[in-house]
Each structure stands twice: as C-alpha cells, then as structure tokens.
C-alpha positions as CSV (number, residue, x, y, z in Angstrom):
1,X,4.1,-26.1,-9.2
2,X,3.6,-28.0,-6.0
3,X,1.3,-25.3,-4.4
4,X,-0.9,-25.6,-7.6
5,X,-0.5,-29.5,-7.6
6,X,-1.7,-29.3,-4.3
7,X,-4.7,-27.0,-4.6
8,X,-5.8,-29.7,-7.6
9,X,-5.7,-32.3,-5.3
10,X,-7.6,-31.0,-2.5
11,X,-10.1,-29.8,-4.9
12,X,-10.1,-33.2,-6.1
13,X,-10.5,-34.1,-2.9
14,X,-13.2,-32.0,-1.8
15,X,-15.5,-33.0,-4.6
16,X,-14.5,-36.8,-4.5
17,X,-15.8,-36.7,-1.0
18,X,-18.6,-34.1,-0.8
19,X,-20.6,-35.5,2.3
20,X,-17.3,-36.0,4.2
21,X,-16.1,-32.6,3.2
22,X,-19.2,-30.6,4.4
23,X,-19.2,-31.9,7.9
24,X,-15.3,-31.4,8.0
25,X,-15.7,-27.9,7.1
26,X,-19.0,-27.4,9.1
27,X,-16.7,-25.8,12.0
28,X,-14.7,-23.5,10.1
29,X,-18.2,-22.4,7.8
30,X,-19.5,-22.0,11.4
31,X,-16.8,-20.0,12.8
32,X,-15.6,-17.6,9.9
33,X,-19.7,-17.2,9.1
34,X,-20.3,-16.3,13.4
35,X,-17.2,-13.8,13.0
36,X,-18.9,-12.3,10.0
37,X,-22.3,-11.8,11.4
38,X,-20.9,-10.5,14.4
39,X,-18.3,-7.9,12.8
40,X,-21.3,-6.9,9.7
41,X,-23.8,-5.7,12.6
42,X,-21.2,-4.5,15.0
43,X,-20.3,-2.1,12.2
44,X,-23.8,-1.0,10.9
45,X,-24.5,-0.5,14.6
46,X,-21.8,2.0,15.1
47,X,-22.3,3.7,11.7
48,X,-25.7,3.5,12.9
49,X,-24.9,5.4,16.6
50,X,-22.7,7.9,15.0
51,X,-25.4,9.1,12.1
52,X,-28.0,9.0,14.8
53,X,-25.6,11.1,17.2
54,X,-24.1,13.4,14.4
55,X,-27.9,14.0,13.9
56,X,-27.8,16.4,16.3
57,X,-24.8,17.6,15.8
58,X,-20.9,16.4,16.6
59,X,-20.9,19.8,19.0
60,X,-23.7,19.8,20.9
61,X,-24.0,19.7,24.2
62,X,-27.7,18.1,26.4
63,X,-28.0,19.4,30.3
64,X,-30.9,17.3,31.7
65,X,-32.0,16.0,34.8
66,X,-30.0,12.6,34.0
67,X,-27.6,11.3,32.1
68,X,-28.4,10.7,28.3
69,X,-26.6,7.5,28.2
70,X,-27.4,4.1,30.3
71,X,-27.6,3.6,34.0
72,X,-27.9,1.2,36.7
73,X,-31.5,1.3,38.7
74,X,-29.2,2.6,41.4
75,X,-28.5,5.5,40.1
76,X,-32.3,5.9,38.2
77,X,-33.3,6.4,41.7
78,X,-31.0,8.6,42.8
79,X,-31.2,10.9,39.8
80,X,-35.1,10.7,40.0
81,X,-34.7,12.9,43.5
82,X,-32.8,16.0,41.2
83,X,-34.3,19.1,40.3
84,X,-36.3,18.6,37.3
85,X,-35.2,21.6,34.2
86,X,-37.2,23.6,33.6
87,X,-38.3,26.1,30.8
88,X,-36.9,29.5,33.4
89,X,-33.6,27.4,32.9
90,X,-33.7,27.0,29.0
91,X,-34.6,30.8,29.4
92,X,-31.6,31.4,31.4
93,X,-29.0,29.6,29.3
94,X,-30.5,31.1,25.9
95,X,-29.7,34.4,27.9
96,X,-27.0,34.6,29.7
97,X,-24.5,31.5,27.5
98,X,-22.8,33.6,25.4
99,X,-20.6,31.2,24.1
100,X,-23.5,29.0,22.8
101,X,-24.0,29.1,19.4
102,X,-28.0,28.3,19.8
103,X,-30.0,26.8,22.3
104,X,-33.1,24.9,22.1
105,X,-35.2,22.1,24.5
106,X,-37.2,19.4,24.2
107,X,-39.5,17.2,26.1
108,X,-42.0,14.1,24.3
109,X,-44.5,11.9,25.2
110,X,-46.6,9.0,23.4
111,X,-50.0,10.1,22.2
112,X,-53.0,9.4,20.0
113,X,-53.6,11.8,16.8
114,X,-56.6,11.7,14.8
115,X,-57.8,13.3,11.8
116,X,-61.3,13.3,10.7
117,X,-62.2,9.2,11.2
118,X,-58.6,8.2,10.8
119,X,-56.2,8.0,13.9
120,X,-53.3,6.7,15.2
121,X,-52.1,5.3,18.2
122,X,-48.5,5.3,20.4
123,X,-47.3,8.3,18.1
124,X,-44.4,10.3,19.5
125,X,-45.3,13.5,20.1
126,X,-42.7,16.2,20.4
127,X,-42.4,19.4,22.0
128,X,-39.9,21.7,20.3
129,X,-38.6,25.3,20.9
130,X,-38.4,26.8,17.3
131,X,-34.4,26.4,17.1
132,X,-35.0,22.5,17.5
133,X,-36.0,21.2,14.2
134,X,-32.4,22.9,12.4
135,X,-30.4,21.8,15.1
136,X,-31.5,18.7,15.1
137,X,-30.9,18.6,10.9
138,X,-34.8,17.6,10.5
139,X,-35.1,18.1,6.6
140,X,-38.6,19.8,6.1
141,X,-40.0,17.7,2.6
142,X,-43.2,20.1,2.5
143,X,-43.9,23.1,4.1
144,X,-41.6,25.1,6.6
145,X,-40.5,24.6,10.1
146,X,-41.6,26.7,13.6
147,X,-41.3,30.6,13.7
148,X,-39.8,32.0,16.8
149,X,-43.0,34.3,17.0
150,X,-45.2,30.8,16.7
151,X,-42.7,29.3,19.8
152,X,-43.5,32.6,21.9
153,X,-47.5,32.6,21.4
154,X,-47.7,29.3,22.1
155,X,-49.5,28.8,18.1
156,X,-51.3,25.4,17.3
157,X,-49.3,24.9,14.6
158,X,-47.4,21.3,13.8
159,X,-44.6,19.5,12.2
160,X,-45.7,15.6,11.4
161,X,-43.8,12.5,10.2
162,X,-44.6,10.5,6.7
163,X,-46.5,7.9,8.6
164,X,-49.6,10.4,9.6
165,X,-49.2,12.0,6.2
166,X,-49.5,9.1,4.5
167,X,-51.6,7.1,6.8
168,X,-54.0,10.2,8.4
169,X,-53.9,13.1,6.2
170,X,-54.4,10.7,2.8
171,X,-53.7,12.0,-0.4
172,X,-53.5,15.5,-1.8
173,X,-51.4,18.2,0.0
174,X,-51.2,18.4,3.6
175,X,-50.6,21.5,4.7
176,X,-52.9,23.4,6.1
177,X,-55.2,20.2,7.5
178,X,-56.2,20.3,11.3
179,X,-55.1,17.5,13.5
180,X,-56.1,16.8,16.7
181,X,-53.3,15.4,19.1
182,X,-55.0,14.1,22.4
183,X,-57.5,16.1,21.9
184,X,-55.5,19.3,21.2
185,X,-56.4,21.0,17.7
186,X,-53.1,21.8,15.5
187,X,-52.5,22.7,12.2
188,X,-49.8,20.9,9.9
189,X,-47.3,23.4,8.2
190,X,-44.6,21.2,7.6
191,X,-43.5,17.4,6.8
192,X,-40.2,16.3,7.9
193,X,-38.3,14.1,5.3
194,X,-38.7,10.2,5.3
195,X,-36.5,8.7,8.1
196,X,-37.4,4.9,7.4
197,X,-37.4,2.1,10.3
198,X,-34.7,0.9,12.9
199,X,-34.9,-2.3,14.6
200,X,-38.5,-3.0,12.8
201,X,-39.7,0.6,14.7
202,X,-41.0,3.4,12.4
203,X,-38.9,6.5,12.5
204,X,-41.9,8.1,10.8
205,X,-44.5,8.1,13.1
206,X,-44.2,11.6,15.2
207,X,-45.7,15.1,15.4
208,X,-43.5,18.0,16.6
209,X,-45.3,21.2,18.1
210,X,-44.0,24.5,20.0
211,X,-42.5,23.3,23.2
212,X,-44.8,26.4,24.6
213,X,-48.3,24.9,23.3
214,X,-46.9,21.2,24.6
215,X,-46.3,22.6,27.9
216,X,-50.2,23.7,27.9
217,X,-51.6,20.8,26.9
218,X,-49.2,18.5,29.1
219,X,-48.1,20.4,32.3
220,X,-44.6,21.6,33.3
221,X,-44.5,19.1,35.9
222,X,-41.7,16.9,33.9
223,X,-38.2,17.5,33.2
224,X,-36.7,19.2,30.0
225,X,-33.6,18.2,27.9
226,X,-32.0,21.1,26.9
227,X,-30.0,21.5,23.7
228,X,-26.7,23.7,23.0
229,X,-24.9,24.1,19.9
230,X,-21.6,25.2,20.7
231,X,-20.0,25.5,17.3
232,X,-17.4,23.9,17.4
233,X,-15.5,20.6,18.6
234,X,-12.9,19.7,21.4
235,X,-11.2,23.0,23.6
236,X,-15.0,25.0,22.4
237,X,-17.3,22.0,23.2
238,X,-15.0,22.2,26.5
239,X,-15.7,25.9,27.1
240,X,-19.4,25.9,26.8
241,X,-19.8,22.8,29.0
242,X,-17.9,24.8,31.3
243,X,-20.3,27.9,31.1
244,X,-23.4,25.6,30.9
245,X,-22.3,24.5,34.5
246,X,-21.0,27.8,35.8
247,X,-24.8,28.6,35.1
248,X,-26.8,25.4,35.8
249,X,-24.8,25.7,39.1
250,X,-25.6,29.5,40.0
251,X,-29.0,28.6,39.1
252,X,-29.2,26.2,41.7
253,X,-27.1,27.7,44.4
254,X,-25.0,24.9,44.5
255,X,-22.0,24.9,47.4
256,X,-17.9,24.9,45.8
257,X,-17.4,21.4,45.9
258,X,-21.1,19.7,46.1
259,X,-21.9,17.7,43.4
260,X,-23.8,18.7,40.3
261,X,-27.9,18.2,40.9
262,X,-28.2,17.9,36.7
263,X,-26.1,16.5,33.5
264,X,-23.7,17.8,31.3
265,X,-23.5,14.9,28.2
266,X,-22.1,15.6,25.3
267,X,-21.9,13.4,21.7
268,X,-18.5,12.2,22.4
269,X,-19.9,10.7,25.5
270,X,-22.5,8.4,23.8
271,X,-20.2,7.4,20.6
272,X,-17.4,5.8,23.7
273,X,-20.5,4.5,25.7
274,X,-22.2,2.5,23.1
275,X,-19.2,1.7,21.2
276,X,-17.4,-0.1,24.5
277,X,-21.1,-1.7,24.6
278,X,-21.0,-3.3,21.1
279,X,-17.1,-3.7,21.4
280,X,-17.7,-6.0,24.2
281,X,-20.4,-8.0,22.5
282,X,-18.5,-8.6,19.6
283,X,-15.5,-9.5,21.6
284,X,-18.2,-12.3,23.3
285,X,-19.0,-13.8,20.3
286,X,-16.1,-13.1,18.3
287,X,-14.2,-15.9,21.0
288,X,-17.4,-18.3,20.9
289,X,-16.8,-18.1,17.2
290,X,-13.1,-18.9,17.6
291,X,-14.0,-22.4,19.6
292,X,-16.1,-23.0,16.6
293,X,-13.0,-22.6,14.5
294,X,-10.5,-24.5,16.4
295,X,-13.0,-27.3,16.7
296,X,-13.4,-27.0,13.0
297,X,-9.3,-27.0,12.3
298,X,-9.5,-30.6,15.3
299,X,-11.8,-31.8,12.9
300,X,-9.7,-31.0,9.4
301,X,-6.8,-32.5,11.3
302,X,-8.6,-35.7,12.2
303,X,-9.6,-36.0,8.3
304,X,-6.1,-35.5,7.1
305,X,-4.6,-38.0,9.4
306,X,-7.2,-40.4,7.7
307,X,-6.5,-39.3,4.7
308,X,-2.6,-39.7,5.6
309,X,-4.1,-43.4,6.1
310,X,-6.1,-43.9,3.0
311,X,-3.1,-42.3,0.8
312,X,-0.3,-44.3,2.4
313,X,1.0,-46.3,-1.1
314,X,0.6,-42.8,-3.0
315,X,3.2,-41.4,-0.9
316,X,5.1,-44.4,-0.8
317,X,5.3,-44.3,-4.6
318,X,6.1,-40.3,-4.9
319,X,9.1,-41.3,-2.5
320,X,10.1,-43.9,-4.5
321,X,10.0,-41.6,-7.5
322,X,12.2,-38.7,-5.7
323,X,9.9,-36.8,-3.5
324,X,11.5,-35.7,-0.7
325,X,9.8,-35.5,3.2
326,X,9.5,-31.4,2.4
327,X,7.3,-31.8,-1.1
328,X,5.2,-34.4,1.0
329,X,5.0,-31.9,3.6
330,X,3.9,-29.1,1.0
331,X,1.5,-31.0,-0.8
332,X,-0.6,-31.9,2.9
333,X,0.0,-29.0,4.0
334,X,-1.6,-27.0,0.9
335,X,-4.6,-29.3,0.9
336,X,-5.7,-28.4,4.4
337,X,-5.4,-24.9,4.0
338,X,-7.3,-24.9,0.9
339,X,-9.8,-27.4,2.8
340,X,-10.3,-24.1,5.3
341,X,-10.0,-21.3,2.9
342,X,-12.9,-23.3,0.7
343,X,-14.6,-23.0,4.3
344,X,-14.2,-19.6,5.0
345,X,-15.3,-18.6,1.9
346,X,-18.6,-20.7,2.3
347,X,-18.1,-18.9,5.8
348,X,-18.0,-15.3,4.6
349,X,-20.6,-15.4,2.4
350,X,-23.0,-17.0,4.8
351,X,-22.1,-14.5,7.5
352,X,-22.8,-11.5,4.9
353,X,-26.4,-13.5,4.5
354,X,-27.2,-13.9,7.7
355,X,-26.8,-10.2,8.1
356,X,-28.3,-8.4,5.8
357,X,-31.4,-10.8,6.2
358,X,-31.5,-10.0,10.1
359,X,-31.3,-6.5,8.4
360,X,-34.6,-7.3,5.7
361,X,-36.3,-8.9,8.9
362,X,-35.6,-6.5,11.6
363,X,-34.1,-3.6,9.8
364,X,-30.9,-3.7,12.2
365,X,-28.2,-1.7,10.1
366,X,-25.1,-3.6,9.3
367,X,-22.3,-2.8,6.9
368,X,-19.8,-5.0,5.2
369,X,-16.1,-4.4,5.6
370,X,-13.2,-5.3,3.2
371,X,-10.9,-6.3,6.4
372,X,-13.4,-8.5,7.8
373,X,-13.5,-10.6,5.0
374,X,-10.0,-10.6,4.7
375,X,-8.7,-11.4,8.3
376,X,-11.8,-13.6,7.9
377,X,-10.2,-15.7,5.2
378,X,-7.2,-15.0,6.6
379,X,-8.0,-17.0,10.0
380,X,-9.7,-19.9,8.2
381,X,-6.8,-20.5,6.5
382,X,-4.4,-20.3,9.1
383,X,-6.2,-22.8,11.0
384,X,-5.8,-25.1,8.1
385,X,-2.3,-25.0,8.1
386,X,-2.2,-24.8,11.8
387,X,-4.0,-28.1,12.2
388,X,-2.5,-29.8,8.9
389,X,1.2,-29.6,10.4
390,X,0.8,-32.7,12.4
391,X,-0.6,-34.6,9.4
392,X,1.2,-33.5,6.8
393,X,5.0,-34.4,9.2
394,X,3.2,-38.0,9.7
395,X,2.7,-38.4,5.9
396,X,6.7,-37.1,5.4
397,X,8.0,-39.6,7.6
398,X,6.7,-42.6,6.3
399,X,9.0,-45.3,5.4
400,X,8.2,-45.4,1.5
401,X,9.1,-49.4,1.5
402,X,6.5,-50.2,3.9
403,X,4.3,-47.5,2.5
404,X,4.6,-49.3,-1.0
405,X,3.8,-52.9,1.1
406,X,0.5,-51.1,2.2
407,X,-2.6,-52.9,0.9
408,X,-4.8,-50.4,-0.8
C-alpha cells in the first residue's frame, strides 16, 4: 500500500507541477533517450555488417593486394608498393587449391551507361568471373546469371541493377536490350533482385559483366580481389587460408620468413574490426549519455529537497498520526523513482524516434532491442532512487512538532 500511495502522489505531483516537472526530467529524458539512440543504431549497424558480410558468405576467404578492412595512410603507402593480383594468380588458385570449394575475382570501377537517350552517371560497374554472382548470393529477379563459356570468350553480355532497369531500360522486359557502358556495347541477360539504399546510397545502381570483357575495356593494370569459398567454417576456413598462402607465396617466390607481399582477410576479420569500431562509439556516447543522467538524478534531488521544504507540515502531521521515519522514507523515496522511470519512459520512446527517423532520413539501419529498453528503464530508475536517498532521510528526520509549527 505505501509503494502505491506513493506512485499516486508523485503522479499527483507530476501533473500538479507540469512545467517544473519537464525540466526536472529533461536530464534523465536526455540521457535514457541518448542511450537509446546510441544502442538502436549500434545494433542495426552490426545486423547491418554481418548481413552485408554473410553476403558473401560466413566462409569465404579475399587475397588482395591490401587488407579489406581499414588502415592508416601509413600503411596505404606501404601496401600501394605490393604486387598487384592478377588474373594468372586467380588462374593459379582456381587450379592448383584443391581444398577451395570455388573461386571467383572481382575488380570495379565507376562509369557512365547509356541506353538509347537515357543514361546514367557514377554507376558501379563490376567485373565478375562467372562463379561471382552465386557466391556472392546475388538473386537474379529476371533472366540468368554468366556462363562459364561467356567468362572464357570474353562475351558482351551483362547483369544490371533495378535503378538502370527502371530508370534506362523503361518499361517492358529487359532482357535482351543493348547497353552501352563507357562506350562498351553489352547485352542485359539478367536483373539482380532489389537491394534498396544504405546510408541514403542506392544499392541498385550497378552493372556486372565477365571479369574477361572488363579487363578489355579497362586494362589489367589494377589489382584484383580474389574470392574463395572454402566450405566450411573455423579448422577448414584455417586450412584453405593456409593453402591460399602456401600458393600466393610460391607464386611470388617469397623467402621462409619474409613477410607476405598480399592479404589473406577473411569474414571473421571484418565482423571483430567493425564491431570493436561501433563498440567504441557506443561506449563514447553511452558515458556522455550517463553525465546527462546523473545531472538529471542532481536535478531530481534538488526538487525533492524542495519539495521536502514545501511538504514539511504534511509530514509533520503523518508523524503525528503514526508514521514512522521508514514509511516517510518509502513514500520519497517511491516518488523519485517514479519521477525518473516517468522520464525514462519519455526517454525510451524518444530514443526509438530519433532512430528510426535518422533511419527514414538517411536510411542508416537500426534495430530495437528488448534489453535496451529494459536496462534503459532500469537506469533511469535507479538514478531516482539513487539521488532521492538524501531527500527522502532529510524528510524522515524531521522533528514532527516543529514540522506541525511550519507556516504553510
């Protein structure tokens, strides 16, 4: 009955003094709200990284000229003096690796494409080997994907995102229309499935071809990233990275003991890499969020010791009728931490709306969890009854007779 009693009252309160109570609980809004935010996009981010990674595969393996993950300018310039890969060393590994399960390579670049009148610009044009698009789990909505025979003879055919079917080829069916990219005639046999937009950037706007015919049009004079699935996870993803080296090595008549002149990256690698990255952020602003909130619980406490004040012949009456230091204690105690759950509340809901509008405006992925919201609450509330302690022991030990001599 006394926790109850107690909610009522600082409901009571709360509504009696609705100006007084929004800037009280401005800090802990702030602070449960920040949290939120922070915890919503770190999640979408990783869910994000991990569908984006698992894209390709949880067991493949990249061997490129540098690492696939991020690097200081330092080491940009020192990995720009490597070997570049080239298409003899897909060749090799697609040879001689016989513990890879497949092996494919890649290289882009940005170009124009037009068709007929229509064109478009900064398009990401991709040159595949023919065991790309199914490794890479590229859904095909119309058509079909690359031959092996249309890989080896170099063919002009393509494979194009929704945004130049939609916004090039126009209505009616697609297949079967010539494209020219920079200049190159191609025709489209397949459209890959809608990818939608990350961080306000299509997904949609790309055109794959044979890695062959890119190589003609482009020049070999850049590096490859080469592709291995190794079909499986952990002691097999181990194996093949091993043989992948053993041949890269060979290949480049490297001395026992001299460093590697390419890249071995695997999934795993980026998943630890980008989630220490986001780990850290959120760690930033999860403690720039927690001086919001203990700011916000100096704040509650400040407007419980003048409530203390205002409410000093209430209390000395309730101890006059029997109410001990300890139900005194309760009843304070119980209105703070409802004063901060009501803010974390107002808190959690505006940190779910700031999200998913950052996500409408920007399309950065974010995902709401269950525990968030919890410890969110949680926290607000503990800083409540954190902070109302002081208050709520000053309110017990008043002297009820000169609390009852206290002008109103």
């Amino acid at each position: 009955m006394e926790l109850i009693e107690g909610f009522k009252i600082a409901l009571q309160s709360l509504w009696a003094n609705k100006l007084r109570s929004i800037l009280t609980l401005l800090g802990v809004v702030i602070g449960v709200a920040s949290v939120i935010t922070v915890v919503t996009l770190v999640n979408g981010a990783k869910q994000f990284v991990t569908t984006k990674l698992n894209s390709y595969g949880a067991e493949v393996v990249t061997v490129s000229k540098m690492p696939q993950t991020f690097i200081t300018i330092e080491e940009y310039l020192a990995f720009q003096k490597r070997k570049d890969v080239k298409m003899e060393d897909y060749e090799a590994i697609r040879d001689e690796c016989k513990s890879c399960l497949s092996v494919g390579a890649l290289r882009n670049t940005t170009g124009k494409v037009v068709y007929g009148t229509k064109s478009s610009t900064d398009t990401d044009i991709r040159g595949w080997t023919w065991t790309m698009p199914p490794m890479s789990n590229l859904n095909i909505a119309q058509g079909r994907s690359f031959t092996e025979a249309e890989d080896v003879h170099s063919s002009h055919v393509a494979i194009v995102g929704y945004d130049v079917a939609d916004n090039l080829l126009g209505q009616g069916d697609p297949l079967g229309k010539e494209i020219r990219v920079d200049g190159e005639p191609y025709t489209v046999i397949g459209v890959g499935e809608r990818q939608g937009k990350t961080l306000g950037a299509s997904q949609d706007n790309w055109v794959a071809v044979p890695l062959t015919a890119f190589l003609q049009s482009y020049g070999s004079n850049k590096s490859l990233v080469i592709y291995v699935n190794a079909g499986g996870g952990g002691p097999v993803i181990d194996r093949v990275s091993d043989d992948l080296r053993t041949i890269m090595r060979g290949r480049r008549h490297l001395a026992p003991g001299a460093p590697d002149t390419f890249s071995i990256d695997t999934s795993a690698t980026f998943q630890n890499l980008l989630g220490q990255i986001l780990n850290s952020f959120g760690a930033v602003v999860v403690a720039i969020a927690a001086i919001s909130l203990v700011v916000g619980g100096i704040v509650i406490m400040n407007i419980m010791l003048v409530s203390v004040t205002e409410r000093t012949r209430e209390i000395g009456i309730r101890k006059a009728l029997g109410a001990r230091r300890h139900d005194i204690m309760v009843q304070f105690i119980v209105e703070s931490a409802t004063m901060s759950l009501f803010g974390g509340m107002i808190g959690v809901i505006g940190g779910i709306t700031v999200a998913k509008v950052i996500t409408l405006l920007v399309s950065f992925p974010s995902e709401v969890q269950l525990w968030s919201v919890l410890v969110g609450l949680f926290v607000a509330t503990g800083v409540g009854v954190f902070f109302g302690v002081y208050p709520a022991r000053k309110a017990a030990q008043l002297d009820p007779i000169v609390a009852l001599r206290s002008e109103l």
